[in-house]
Each structure stands twice: as C-alpha cells, then as structure tokens.
N, C-alpha and C positions, 0 to 999 in steps of 0.2 A: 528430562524434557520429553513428551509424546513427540511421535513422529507421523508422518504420514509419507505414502507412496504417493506420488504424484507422474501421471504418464507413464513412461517411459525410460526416465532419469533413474538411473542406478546408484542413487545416493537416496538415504531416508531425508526427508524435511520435515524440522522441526516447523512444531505447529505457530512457533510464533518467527517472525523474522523481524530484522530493523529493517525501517524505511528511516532512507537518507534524505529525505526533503528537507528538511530543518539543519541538516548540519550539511546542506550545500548554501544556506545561506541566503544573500541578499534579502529585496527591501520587502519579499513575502512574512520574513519572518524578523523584519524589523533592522538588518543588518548582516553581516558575517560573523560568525563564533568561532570561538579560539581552536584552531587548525588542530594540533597537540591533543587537547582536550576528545576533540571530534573522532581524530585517529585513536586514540585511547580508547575510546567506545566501543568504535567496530572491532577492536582485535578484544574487547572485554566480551564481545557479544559469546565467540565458541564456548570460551570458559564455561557457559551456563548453557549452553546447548543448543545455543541459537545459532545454527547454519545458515541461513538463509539473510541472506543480504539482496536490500531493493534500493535500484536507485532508476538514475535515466537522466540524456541528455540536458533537456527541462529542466532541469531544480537547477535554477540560478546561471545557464547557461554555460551546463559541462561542471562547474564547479564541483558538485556533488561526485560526479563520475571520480573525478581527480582527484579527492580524500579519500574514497573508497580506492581509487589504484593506487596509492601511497599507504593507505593499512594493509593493502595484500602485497606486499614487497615481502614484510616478515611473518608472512600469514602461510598454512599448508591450503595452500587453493583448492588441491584434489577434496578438500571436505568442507568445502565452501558451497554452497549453491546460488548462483551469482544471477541474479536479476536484472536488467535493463532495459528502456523500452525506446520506441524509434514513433517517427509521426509530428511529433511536434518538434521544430525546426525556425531558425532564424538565418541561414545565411540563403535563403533558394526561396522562391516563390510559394503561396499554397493558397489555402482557405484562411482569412482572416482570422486569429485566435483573439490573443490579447496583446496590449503594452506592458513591458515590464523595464523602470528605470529609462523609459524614452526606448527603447527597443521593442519591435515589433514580431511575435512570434505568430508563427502560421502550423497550420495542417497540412500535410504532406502525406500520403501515405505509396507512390509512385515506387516505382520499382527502382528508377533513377537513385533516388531518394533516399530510397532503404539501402540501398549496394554501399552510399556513400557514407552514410551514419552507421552503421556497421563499424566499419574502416576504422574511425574516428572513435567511436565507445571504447572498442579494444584497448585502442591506442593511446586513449583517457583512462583506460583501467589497467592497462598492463596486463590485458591477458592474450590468450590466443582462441578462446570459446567463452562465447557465453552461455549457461544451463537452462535459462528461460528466455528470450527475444518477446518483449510483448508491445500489440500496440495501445501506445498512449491513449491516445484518443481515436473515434471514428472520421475518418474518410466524409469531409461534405464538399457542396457545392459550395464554388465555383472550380476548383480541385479537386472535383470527387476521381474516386480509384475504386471499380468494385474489390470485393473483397475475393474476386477470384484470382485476382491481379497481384494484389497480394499476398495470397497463400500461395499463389506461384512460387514467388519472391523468397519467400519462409522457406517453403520446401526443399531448393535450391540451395540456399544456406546450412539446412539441414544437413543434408546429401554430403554436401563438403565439409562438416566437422566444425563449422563455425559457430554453430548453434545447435543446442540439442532438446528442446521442446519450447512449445509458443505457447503464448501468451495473448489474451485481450484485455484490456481495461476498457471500463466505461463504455460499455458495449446492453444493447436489450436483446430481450431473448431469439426478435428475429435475426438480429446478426450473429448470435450465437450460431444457429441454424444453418446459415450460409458461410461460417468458416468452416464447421464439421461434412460442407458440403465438399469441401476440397482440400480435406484433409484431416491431421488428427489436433485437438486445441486441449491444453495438457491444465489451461487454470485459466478462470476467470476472476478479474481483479476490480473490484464495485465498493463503494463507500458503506460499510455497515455499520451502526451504534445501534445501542438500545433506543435512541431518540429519530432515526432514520432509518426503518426499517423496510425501505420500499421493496429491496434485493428479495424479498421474501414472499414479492405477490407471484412474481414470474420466474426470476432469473436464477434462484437458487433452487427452486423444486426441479429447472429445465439440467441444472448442473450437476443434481442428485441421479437424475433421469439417464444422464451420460456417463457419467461417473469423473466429471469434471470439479477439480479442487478449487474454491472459494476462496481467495484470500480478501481478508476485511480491512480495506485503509478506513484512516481516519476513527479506527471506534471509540478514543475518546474524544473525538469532537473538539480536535485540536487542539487540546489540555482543558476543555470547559469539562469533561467527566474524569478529572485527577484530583477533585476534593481539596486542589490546595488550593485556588483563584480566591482572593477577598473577593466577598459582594458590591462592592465599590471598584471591582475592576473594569476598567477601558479597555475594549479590544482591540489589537494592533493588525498592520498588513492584512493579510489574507484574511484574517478573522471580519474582520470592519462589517462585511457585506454578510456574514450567514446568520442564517435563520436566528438559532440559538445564542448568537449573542448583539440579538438587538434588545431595543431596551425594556419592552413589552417581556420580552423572552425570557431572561435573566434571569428574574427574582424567582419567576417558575421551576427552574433549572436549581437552580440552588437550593429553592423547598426538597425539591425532588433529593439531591443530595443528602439533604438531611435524613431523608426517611431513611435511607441507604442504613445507616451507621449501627441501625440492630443486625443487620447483615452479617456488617462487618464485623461487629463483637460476636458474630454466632460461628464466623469462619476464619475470624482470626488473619484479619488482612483489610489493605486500606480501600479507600469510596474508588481506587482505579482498578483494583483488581476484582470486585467485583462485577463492576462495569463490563470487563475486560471478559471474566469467565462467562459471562452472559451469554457472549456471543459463540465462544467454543462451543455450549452447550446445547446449540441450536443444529451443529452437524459434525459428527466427526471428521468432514471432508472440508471443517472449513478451516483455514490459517489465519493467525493475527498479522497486522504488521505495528509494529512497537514505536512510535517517530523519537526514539531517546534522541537526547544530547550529551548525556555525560553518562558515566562507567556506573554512577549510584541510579539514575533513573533504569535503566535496562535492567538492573539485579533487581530491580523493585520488580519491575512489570511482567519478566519471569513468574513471579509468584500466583500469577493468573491461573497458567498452567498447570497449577498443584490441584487450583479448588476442582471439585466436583459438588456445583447446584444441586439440590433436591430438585424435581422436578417440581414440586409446589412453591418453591422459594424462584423461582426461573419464572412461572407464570407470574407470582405476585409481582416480582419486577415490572416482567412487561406489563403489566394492568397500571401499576404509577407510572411508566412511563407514556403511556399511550391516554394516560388521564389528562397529560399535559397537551393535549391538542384541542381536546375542548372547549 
C-alpha cells in the first residue's frame, strides 16, 4: 500500500482509508448491518495496509464511533491513524442541519461544543488521542463560530496530547485560508469522483499550494461507480436526493460504465478500481476513503492502489465523464 506523509503525524498514511458511514448504520443507509460483520472489516482493513480509519460522531448518532471503538480493543492502536470529526451535534443547540429518524441535528462548531464532543468520541472509541480532529461541517448562521474561535479550540487540544493534527471537511478555499490564518490544517476532506469534480477548480490546486492532504469521500458515488448496481436499480436513504441517481441520470451513468470495461480488461481489475485510481492519479497528496462493509469489498478496493493510469487513459476518462453533463 502507497503511503503519504500527512502534517506532522509521525505515522505514514496509507493512501486509502475506510470511512465508517455505512457501517454506523441507520435509516441513511437503509437500516443497521450486522455489528460482527462490520468489526470484521475495520480490523481486515491493517491486513492490506489500510491505516487510516474515518469516522465521526454523525454517522447514525455515535453508532459508528462505537463499532470502530469495539474493533480497536484487539487492534495495535499505535499503527492506526484514527480520524473523527466534531460540529455536527444533536443533544445542544446550533444551526439548523437535518432530521434523521425524527431527530434533529445541528451545527455547532463553539468551543463549549468542541471541549464536549471530544470527551465523548474518546469515550465512543476507546481511546486516549485522537490522530486527525476534523471539522464536519462549517460554522453558519444563526450559530455561526468564526474559525478563529475554533482553531483556538484545536490548538488547545493539540497542546494537551488529545489530538494531534486537524482537520476540515466541507470547507471552500476561503475558509481554507482563514484556518491556516491561525494555525497549522494538516488535510482537507471534500467529496471527489470522476463525475464530481468541483474540488478541482479551487480547493485542490489551493491544498497543492500548502502542501495540504486531499482526502476524497464518496469517489464512488455511494456504490453508483462499483459496476455491480442493475440498471433497474431504486436508490435507497441518502442516495434518493443525488444528482446521479435520478432518473434522467442513470441510464447515462451506466452507459458511461460500460465504456469503462476496455479499461478494465487493459488493467486488469473491476469498473470500481478504476474509478477509484482515477482519482489517485490526479495528486499524489490525495487519499481515498473506501465506505466497505464487509472484509471481501475492502480487499477489492485495495486493488485501486496497485493501478497506475497512463496519463492518456486518465484524460480519456475524464473526457467520458465530463461528456455526461452535456
């Protein structure tokens, strides 16, 4: 497995990590998945070189935290690199988010806020440090917190051994700008596929610029770019509302697939790893996050990391993919 240096962390990260959103469950992803199963996975993840474990309060309300702190009981933590993020909150007031299951989640990004949900990750994970602290979401109104307020917050944590590099998600390039105003930001965390390539007009040339690490959730489009889905499939929970799996969208998406499959025969691996290498290929400073569920999808998605794109066979991609907006 490629690694990369990231900040200041004293452990190499591998270029791909699992994100736990799916195996924390509930009605996003249609239900809970077999506990066993799920634990299986994150401790299959070292096997194959995948350090890097992502989760965060959010996914399903802690649930997620608390299968990732029940796989690291029999896990060597020291070679883990343990992700988590703060900001999005349900039991304290903030900025309106969403409903999930009749529960209401907000923004929060307050220092109060952060001291508290700290406390709690840990203590959902079983640890004593976390390697990444990142935030969720941004700071709005009517809750707004600037971001100096926060990096206060960070830094403080830092200092005391509780955290040892930060993190933003979902963040544009001027906020990028205003955390490095007050301090050091060790990786930005942005939705990147072949079919959503926005990270690419501003926010990754600005990460290149810093020497700030990329990681890419969602690159395959929440299993729409893993070549197994029938053409007749119904999209569930979270899926319902995006772009690419409306009904307009689909049939496009799946042509696109198709084309893939000389790829695939020419590199010898499935329509998600090349998907998957696509986006390596675009910065060596940027990481995957892998959403497996079970011990056989992660050794698949591994295999991303092997390809190495021609760089003519990288642009042809993006040209089919970017035909689909037309």
């Amino acid at each position: 497995m490629k690694t990369i240096k990231i900040g200041t962390l004293d452990k190499a990260v591998s270029r791909m990590g699992l994100g736990t959103w799916a195996i924390g469950g509930g009605s996003a992803w249609g239900g809970d998945r077999d506990k066993d199963a799920c634990i299986a996975t994150i401790q299959k993840a070292p096997e194959l070189g995948v350090n890097l474990i992502d989760t965060a309060p959010g996914y399903n309300f802690g649930n997620s935290e608390k299968i990732v702190g029940e796989a690291l009981k029999s896990m060597d933590r020291e070679h883990i690199v343990l992700i988590t993020k703060f900001g999005v909150v349900w039991d304290r007031e903030g900025s309106l988010f969403n409903k999930v299951n009749g529960r209401q989640l907000y923004w929060n990004l307050s220092r109060e806020s952060i001291l508290e949900e700290i406390e709690k990750s840990l203590e959902r994970l079983g640890v004593d440090y976390i390697d990444i602290y990142m935030s969720h979401w941004q700071s709005v109104e009517p809750f707004f917190t600037p971001i100096a307020e926060t990096m206060d917050t960070l830094n403080e944590l830092k200092a005391k051994g509780k955290i040892r590099a930060i993190g933003a998600a979902n963040v544009s390039s001027e906020q990028v700008e205003e955390y490095l105003k007050w301090g050091s930001l060790d990786l930005v965390q942005a939705k990147y596929s072949v079919l959503d390539r926005a990270v690419e007009k501003e926010l990754l040339p600005m990460c290149k610029e810093h020497g700030i690490a990329l990681q890419a959730y969602s690159p395959l489009e929440m299993g729409l770019l893993t070549g197994v889905l029938p053409r007749d499939y119904k999209p569930v929970g979270a899926q319902i509302p995006k772009k690419w799996f409306q009904p307009e969208n689909l049939p496009k998406v799946f042509d696109y697939l198709d084309e893939l499959k000389p790829f695939c025969k020419k590199y010898q691996c499935s329509i998600a790893d090349i998907n998957m290498a696509w986006i390596l290929a675009q910065d060596e400073k940027v990481v995957l996050l892998s959403g497996a569920t079970s011990s056989a999808q992660i050794s698949q998605n591994t295999r991303s990391t092997e390809i190495i794109l021609s760089k003519e066979d990288a642009e042809t991609i993006r040209d089919m993919a970017e035909a689909l907006d037309r």
